[in-house]
N, C-alpha and C positions, 0 to 999 in steps of 0.2 A: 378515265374510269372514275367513276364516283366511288367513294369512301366512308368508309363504313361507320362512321360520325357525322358527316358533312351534315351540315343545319342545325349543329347541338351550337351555343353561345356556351365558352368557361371565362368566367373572369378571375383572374387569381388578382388578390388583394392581398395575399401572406406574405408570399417573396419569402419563402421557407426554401429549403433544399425539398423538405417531403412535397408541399403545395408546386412547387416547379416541377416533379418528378410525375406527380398525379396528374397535373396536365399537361405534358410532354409526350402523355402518350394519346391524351385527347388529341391533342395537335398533330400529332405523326398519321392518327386515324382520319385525319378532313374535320374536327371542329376548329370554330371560329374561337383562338382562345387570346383575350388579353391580358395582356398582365398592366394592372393599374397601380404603379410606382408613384411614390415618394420624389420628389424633385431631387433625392439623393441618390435614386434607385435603388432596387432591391440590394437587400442584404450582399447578396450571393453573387454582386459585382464586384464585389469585396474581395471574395473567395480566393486564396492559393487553388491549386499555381496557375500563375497567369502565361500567355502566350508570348512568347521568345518575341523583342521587341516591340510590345505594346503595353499598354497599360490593363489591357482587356483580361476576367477571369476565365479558364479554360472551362473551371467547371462553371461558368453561368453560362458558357454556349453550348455546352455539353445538353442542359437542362433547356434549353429557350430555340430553339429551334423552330419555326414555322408558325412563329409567335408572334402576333403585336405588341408594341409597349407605347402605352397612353401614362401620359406625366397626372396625377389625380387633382393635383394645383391647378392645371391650364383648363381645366374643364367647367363649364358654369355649373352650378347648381344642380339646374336643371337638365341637363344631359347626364352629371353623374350618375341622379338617380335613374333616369332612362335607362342608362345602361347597366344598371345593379338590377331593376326591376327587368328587363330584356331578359337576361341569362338567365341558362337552362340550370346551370351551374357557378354558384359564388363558392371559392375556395379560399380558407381563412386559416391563418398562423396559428389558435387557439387565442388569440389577443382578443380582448374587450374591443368591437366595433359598430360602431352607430351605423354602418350598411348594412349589420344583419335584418333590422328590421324593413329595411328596401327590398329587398330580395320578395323576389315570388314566385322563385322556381326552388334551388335546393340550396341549400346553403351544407357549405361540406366543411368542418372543421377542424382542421389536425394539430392536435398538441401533442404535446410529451408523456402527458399522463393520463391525458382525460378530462371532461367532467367531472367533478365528485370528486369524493375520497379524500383520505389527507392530503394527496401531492398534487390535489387540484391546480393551487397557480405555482408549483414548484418550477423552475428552469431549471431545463436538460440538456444532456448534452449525450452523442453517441457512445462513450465510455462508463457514463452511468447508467445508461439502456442496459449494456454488456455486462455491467458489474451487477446490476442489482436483477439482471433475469436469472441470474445462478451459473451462464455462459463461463465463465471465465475462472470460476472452482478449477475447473479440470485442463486447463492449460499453463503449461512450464514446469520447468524444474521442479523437482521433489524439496530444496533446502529452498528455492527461491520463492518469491511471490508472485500469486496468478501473470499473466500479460496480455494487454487490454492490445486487441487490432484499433488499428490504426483507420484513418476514415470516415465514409459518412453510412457506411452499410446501414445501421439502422434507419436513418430516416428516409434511403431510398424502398427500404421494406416499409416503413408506414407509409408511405407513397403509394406502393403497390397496394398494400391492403385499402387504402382510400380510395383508389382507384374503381376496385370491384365495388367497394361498396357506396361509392357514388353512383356510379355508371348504374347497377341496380335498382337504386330510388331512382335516377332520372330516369330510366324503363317505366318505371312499376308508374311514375306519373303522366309519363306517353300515352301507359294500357289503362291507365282508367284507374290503378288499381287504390290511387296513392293521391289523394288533393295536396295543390302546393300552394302554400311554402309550409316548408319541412326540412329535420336538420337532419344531416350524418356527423356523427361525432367519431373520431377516431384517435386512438392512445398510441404512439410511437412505442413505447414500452411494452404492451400489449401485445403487439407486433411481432415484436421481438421474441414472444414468448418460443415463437416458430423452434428457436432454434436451441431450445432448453426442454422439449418435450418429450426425451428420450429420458434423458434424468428426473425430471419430476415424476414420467410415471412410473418406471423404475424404483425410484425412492418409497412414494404412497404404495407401493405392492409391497416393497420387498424389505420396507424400511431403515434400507442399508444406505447409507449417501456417500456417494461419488467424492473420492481424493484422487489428488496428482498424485500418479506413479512414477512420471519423470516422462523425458522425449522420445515421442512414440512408445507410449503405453495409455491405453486409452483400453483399460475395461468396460465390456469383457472380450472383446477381438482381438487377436494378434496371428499376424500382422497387420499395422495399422500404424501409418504415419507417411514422414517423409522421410527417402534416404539416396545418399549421393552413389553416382553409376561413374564409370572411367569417362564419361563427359555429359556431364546434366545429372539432374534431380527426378526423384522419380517418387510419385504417391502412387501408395498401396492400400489395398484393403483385399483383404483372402477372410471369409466367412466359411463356407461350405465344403464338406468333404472333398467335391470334385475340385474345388477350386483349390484348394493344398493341395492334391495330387498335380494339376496340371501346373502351380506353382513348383513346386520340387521339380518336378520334368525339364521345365523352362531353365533353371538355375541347375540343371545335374547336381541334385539334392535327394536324387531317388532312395538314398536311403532312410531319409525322415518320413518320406509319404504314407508308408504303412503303419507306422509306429504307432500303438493304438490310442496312447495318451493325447497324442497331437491329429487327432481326429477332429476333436472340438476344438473352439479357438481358444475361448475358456484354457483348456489342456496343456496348447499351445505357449500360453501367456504363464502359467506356474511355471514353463521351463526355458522361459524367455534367454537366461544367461547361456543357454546349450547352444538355441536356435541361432539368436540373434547374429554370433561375430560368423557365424556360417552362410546366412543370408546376405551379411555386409560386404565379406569378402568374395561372393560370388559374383555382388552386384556390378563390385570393382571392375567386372570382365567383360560390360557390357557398355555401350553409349546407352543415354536416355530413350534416344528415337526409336535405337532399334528393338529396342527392348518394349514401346510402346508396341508397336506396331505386332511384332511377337504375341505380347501378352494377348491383345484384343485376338487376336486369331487362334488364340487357343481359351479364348471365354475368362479369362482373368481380370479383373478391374483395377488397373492398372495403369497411371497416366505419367505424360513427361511435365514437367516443373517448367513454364517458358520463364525467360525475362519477360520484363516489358518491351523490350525492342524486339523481340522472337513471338510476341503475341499476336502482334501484327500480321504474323507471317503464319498462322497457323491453319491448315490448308481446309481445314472443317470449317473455322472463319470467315474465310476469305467464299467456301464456298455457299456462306449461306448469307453473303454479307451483315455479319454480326460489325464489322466496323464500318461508319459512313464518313461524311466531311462535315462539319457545319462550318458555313460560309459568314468570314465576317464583312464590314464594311469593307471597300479595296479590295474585291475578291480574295482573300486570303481567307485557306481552308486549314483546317484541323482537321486529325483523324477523333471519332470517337463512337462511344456506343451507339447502336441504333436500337429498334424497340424491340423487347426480348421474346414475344411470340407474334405468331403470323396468322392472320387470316387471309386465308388462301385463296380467297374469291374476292376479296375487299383489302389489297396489301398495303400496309403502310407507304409512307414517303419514306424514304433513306433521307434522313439528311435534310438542309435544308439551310435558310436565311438567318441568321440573328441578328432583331433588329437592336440598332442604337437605344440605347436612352429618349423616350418622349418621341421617337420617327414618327409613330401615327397620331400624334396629341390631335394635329389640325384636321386630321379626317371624320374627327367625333364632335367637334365643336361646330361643323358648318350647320 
């Protein structure tokens, strides 16, 4: 079945976590994408954690799946530029590079900050994304200081945002609408804002700005958080009148559900010290599971907390294949993400090959 990219050229030149993430899902779609590495190879060979007896990074096979890798050393010259000027798409770390002007399709750029502004050539890092988008105000303890998640979450959201907005100029220059060459510039930080857009506009209305109230207090909702069940963990969120009613029911709590104060969350959260040890000690009475399955059947949003080793197993997962393999040298497979939406007529690959270090250098050089 042909794919719904097939005939697009990406060449990533960044070796970014965001640049491998924005074409990982070119790749998953049917385009042709290489990755032209450093005789060291990308960064993100580097990367913790690596595969249980190998030298290999989990997250570069995670990210490089269905990919080529052409060494940029072993290539003459003149096939370099062929191949900069070939692609539909050049995808770039935000680094100063003398291939931008080769290019004569799109040239896609992702850094941390952007063009412009003071933090033009600042380096970044995913806990500075998180710190300086205002994210990280309202998590932790009330006496302690913010707590920064852990990971690459930001860069794989500048990925995604790169993504649409490559994929869009390389349309608009398909339809006519767009001569190339032409740049997309993209801000990691920017990105990021995604997930701080509840507080800023909150704050510019209402000019009250958001403090930690402590764990699981997250104005203005309650209940809201995480809390432990007589086996597993369990997130919650009750917004709406019906949904505390069919909460209370769940938990044999029916005497809170009328109460008129705790109507609104708001309401709720002024008498948090009443609610809370009442909620906690209900939860006590329940496992995670079954308490999910419950909640959803009575319209409550409501989820179980997995490990990582119970993620694997989770039956929504498994039936949407949300996990694949990437295949390395020696057949040896990993489990990992596959690509997070579907086109239903044009579906991705699940999975796929990671290639070595320089595997296709000799196929560009003939």
């Amino acid at each position: 079945m042909t794919k719904a990219l097939e005939g697009l050229r990406v060449v990533d030149i960044g070796g970014s976590i965001s640049t491998e993430y924005c074409s990982k899902i070119f790749a998953d779609y049917g385009a042709e994408v290489i990755n032209l590495e450093p005789d060291s190879g990308f960064e993100t060979r580097k990367y913790p954690p690596f595969i249980k007896g190998r030298d290999d990074s989990a997250m570069h096979a995670y990210l490089n799946t269905n990919k080529l890798s052409v060494k940029r050393d072993k290539l003459r010259r003149e096939i370099l530029e062929e191949l900069i000027s070939s692609a539909d798409l050049v995808l770039n770390n935000g680094k100063k590079s003398e291939l931008s002007s080769i290019s004569k399709g799109v040239f896609s750029d992702i850094s941390w900050y952007g063009k412009g502004g003071d933090y033009d050539n600042f380096t970044g890092t995913d806990a500075q994304c998180f710190a300086l988008n205002g994210m990280l105000r309202g998590l932790g303890s009330v006496e302690g200081p913010p707590i920064i998640p852990t990971g690459y979450q930001a860069q794989i959201i500048g990925g995604m945002a790169a993504f649409v907005g490559s994929l869009g100029q390389v349309l608009g220059v398909e339809l006519g609408n767009k001569k190339s060459p032409t740049l997309v510039e993209t801000s990691i930080y920017e990105a990021t804002l995604c997930l701080t857009e509840v507080g800023a506009v909150s704050f510019f209305n209402t000019g009250l700005e958001g403090r930690r109230l402590g764990v699981n207090r997250f104005a203005p909702t309650y209940p809201l958080g995480v809390f432990p069940c007589k086996e597993g963990w369990i997130g919650l969120t009750v917004l709406t009148p019906s949904q505390w009613h069919a909460f209370c029911k769940l938990l044999n709590m029916e005497h809170f559900a009328l109460v008129p104060e705790y109507q609104t969350s708001l309401g709720r959260l002024q008498d948090i010290d009443t609610i809370e040890p009442v909620i906690q000690e209900s939860l006590l009475t329940f496992s995670a599971n079954d308490l999910f399955y419950k909640a959803q059947q009575a319209a409550i949003p409501l989820a179980r907390v997995p490990t990582m080793e119970e993620l694997l197993e989770v039956d929504q997962f498994i039936e949407r294949d949300a996990f694949t393999s990437a295949i390395l040298s020696g057949e040896q497979r990993i489990k990992v993400p596959s690509v997070p939406f579907r086109l239903m007529d044009t579906p991705p690959t699940f999975g796929g090959y990671v290639a070595e270090l320089g595997e296709h250098s000799e196929r560009f050089n003939r």
